[in-house]
N, C-alpha and C positions, 0 to 999 in steps of 0.2 A: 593732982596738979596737972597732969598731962591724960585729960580725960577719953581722947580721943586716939591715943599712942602715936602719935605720930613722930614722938621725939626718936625711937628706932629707927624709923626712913633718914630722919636729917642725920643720926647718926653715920649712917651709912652713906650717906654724902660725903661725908667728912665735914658737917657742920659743927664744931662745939665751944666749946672757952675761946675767947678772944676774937669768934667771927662778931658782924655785925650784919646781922640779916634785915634786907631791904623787901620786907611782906605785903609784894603787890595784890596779894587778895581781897574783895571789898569786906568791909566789916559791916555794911549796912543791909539790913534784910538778908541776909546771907552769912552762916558760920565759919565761913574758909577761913576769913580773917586772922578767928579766933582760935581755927580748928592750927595755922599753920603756928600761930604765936605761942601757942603752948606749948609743941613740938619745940621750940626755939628755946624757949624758956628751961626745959627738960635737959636742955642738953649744953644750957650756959652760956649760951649765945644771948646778944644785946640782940632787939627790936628794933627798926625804924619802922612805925605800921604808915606805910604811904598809900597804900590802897590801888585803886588805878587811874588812869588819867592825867592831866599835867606833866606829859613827855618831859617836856625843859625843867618841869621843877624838880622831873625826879632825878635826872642827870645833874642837876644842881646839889640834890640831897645827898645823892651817892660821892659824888666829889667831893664834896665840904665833912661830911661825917666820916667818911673812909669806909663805904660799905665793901663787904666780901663776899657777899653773897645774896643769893636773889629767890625769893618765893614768889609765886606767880602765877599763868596760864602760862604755858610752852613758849608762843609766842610774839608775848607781850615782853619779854627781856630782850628779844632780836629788835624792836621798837625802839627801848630804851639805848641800845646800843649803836642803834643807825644814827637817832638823835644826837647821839655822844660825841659821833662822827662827824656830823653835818659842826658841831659847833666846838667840834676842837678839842674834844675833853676826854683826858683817857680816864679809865675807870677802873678800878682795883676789885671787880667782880669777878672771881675764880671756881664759883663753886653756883650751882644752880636744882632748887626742888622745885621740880614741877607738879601740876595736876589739874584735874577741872579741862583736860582735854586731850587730843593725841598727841603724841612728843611724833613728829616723823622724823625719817632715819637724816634724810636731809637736814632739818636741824637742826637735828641734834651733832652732824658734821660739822653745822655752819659753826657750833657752840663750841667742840672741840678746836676745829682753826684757829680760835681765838683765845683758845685755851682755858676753857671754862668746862668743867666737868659738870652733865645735864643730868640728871636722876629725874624717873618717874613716881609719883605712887599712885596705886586708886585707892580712894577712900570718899565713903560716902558721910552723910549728917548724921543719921542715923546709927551708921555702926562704925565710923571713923576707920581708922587705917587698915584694911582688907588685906593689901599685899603692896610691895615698893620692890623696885629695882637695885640690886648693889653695882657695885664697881665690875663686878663680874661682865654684867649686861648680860647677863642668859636668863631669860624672862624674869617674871616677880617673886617674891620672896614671898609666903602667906605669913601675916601675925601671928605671932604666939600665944595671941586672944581670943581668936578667930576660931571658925570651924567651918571650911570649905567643902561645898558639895558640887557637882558639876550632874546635871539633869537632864532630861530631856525636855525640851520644852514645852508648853504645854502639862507638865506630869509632873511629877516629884520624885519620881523613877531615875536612879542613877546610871549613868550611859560605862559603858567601857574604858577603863584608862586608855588613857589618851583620844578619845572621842571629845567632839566639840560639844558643849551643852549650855544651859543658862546657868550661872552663876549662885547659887544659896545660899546664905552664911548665918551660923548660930553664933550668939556673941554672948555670955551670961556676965554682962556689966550688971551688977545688983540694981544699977539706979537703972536702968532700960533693957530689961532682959531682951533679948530678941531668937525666936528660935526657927529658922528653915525661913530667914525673911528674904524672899524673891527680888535679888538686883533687877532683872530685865537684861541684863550682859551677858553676851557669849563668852568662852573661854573654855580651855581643856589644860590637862593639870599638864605639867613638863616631867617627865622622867628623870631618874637620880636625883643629885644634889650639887649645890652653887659650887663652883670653883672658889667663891671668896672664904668657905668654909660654917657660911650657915647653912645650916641641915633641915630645916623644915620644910615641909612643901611647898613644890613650885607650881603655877599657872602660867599660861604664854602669853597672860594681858588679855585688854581689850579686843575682843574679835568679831564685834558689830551688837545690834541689840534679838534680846528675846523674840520681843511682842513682833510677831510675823502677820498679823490677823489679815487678812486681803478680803476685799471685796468683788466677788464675779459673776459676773452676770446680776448685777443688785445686791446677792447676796453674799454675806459674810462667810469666809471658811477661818474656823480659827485652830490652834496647835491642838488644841484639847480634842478636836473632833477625828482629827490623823490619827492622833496617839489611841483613840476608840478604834478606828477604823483598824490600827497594828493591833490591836488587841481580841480584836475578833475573829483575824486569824490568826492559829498558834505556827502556821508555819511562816508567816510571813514578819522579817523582822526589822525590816525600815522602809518609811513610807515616805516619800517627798512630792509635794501637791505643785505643779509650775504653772501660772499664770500667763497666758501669751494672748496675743490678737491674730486672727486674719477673717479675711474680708470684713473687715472691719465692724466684728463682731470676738465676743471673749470668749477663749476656748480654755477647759482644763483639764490637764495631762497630769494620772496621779501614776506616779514610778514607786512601785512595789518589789523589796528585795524581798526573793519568796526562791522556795524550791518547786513552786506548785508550775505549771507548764500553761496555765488555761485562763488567759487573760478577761475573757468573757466570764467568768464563774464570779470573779471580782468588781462586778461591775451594779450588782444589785444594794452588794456593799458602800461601794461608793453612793449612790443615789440617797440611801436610806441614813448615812450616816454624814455624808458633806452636805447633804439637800440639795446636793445637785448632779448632774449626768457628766460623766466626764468622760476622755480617752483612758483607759489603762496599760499601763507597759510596765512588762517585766524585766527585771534584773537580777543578775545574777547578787546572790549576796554578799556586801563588801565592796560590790563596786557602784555604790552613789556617793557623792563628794562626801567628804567630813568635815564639813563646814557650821553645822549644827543649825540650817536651815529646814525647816519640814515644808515651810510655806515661801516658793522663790517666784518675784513677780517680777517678768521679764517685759512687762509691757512697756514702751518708753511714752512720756509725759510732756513731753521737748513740744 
């Protein structure tokens, strides 16, 4: 009945009996709809599926039905509530699941002011509820369906706890097995366990995308080709490729954390494995961001 799990995020909202959830997700060409109403449903709450759009109707719907709570994009409910405002109308919305984008800390303040408690989750079509935020707010909670890896990108190669990596998750729903199936999401796991007293692994959220692929000087460099290049040598063990411009031509600087001292000796490497000539610089190891970028393109586009 709740094929996507989502009904444990809304519980932890504090959605259950006697809310009535106003599910701004579209249900057309898109499963959110369906993905949030069955969450809903799990966990005893009434539906209104109002979808999006129609500002005034839906402040009108929330009014007349007695909604308590709101499913949605982040902030598409800041929308509905300016509208509420503009025409007079208080609304009995206290409780709010979001998803389908980033909750910013802003506002999700503005949501607090108003006394409406904001919950994130991510959850994809595919493998439905990944991980959700509790009442805690110290990063996401993983499913207890789920099986979370954190990667290097480009590789399938598991990074360090608490290093940043792409996101992979096995999920064995009989009707859609899925195993090692690549988000494209950064993320690194959180250490310990929730304050609110779920014990399962945590992640820090959303922390930009995978797919880093950059184009320089015409040609493509992508993750897979760095993660070759770390691999070829055994003393060197993080590679980060930076894209820049001057004289208005594309220059590439690849930063190798190595113990090796001979920045030239690396450089045949680079050619033979980026397809292209680049600057080499060394670093000490440990000290390149961890931010789980390999390919960072600092050119501006403005």
């Amino acid at each position: 009945p709740d094929w996507w799990r989502m009904g444990r995020f809304l519980h932890a909202v504090g959605i259950g009996e006697g809310d009535i959830v106003q599910n701004c997700f579209g249900y057309h060409l898109t499963p959110a709809g369906m993905i949030f109403e069955s969450g809903a449903r799990a966990v005893g709450a009434a539906v209104l599926p109002a979808g999006t759009g129609q500002t005034e109707l839906q402040v009108i719907a929330a009014r007349d039905i007695g909604t308590t709570a709101y499913a949605g994009t982040p902030d598409y409910l800041k929308i509905i509530l300016e509208k509420a405002d503009e025409m007079g109308v208080t609304l009995g919305i206290t409780k709010a699941a979001v998803g389908g984008g980033a909750l910013f800390p802003s506002l999700r303040d503005y949501y607090a002011a108003r006394g409406i408690t904001c919950l994130q989750s991510y959850a994809t079509a595919d493998l439905g509820n990944i991980a959700y935020e509790s009442r805690a707010a110290e990063g996401m909670i993983v499913d207890e369906n789920v099986i979370i890896e954190i990667v290097t990108p480009g590789t399938g190669s598991p990074v360090a706890p608490g290093e940043v990596g792409e996101v992979v998750v096995t999920t064995l729903n009989p009707d859609y097995p899925l195993i090692r199936f690549a988000t494209g999401d950064l993320s690194a796991v959180l250490p310990g366990a929730s304050p609110c007293g779920r014990t399962n692994m945590r992640i820090k959220g959303w922390m930009g995308r995978a797919d880093q692929t950059t184009k320089i000087k015409g040609m493509f460099v992508r993750p897979e080709q760095v993660a070759a290049l770390v691999a070829n040598h055994p003393e060197v063990t993080k590679a980060r490729v930076v894209a820049s411009r001057a004289n208005e031509q594309d220059v590439m600087t690849v930063h190798l954390e190595t113990t090796g001292d001979d920045a030239d000796s690396y450089g045949a490497s680079v050619a033979a494995l980026l397809k292209l000539k680049g600057k080499v610089v060394l670093a000490a190891p440990g000290s390149l961001p961890n931010d789980g970028l390999v390919i960072e393109d600092q050119r501006s586009y403005d």
